[in-house]
Each structure stands twice: as C-alpha cells, then as structure tokens.
C-alpha positions as CSV (number, residue, x, y, z in Angstrom):
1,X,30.9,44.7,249.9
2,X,34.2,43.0,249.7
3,X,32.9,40.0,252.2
4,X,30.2,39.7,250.3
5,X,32.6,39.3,247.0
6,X,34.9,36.9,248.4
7,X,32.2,34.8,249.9
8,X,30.5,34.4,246.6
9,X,33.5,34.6,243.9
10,X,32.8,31.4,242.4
11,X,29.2,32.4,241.0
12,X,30.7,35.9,240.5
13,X,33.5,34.9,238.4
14,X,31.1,32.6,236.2
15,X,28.5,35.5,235.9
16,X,31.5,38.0,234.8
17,X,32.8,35.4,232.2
18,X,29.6,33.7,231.3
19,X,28.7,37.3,230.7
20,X,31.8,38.2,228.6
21,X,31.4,35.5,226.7
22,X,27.7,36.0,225.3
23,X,28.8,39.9,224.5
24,X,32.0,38.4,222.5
25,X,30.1,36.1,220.7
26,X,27.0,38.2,219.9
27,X,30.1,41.0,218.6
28,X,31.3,38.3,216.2
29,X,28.7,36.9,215.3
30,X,26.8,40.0,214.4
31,X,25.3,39.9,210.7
32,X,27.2,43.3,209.6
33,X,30.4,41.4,210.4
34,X,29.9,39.2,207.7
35,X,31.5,41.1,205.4
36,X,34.9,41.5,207.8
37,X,34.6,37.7,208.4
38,X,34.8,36.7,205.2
39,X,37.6,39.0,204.1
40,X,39.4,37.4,207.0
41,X,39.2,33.6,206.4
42,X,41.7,33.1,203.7
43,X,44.4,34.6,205.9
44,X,46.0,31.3,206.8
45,X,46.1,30.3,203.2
46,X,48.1,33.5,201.9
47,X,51.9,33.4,201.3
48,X,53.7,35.2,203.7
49,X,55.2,38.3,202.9
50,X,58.1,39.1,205.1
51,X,60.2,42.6,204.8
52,X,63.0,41.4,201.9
53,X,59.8,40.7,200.0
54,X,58.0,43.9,199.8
C-alpha cells in the first residue's frame, strides 16, 4: 500500500485537493448559506471596536 502511495503521490495529492476543493466550495456556496454570506460581507467596512471601546 505505501509503494503503491509514494509511486503515485502526484495524482494522489491532486485527487485529495482537487477533491477538498469541490466539497469547500459546494459548502460555501450552498443556497442556505446565503443568508450567513450576506450578514458577513460588510465586515471589512465596520469600525473596529477594540476593548477601551466597549
């Protein structure tokens, strides 16, 4: 199993992050996220609060 691994790592590692990458992406871009998406967007824009603020 492990010679078989380290023979083929290259299309092993692209198969493993290819893969993680279509599950992230499907997770984000899922249409019940919407709602979490778009309460998150302005997050950049806010003032920031530090601790002497609050």
């Amino acid at each position: 199993m492990i010679d078989w691994l380290t023979n083929n790592a290259g299309m092993t590692g692209l198969l493993f992050f290819f893969s993680v990458f279509v599950i992230v992406s499907v997770w984000a871009f899922r249409p019940s996220a919407k709602q979490s998406i778009e309460a998150h967007k302005f997050i950049p824009l806010r003032p920031s609060q530090t601790v002497e603020d609050k």
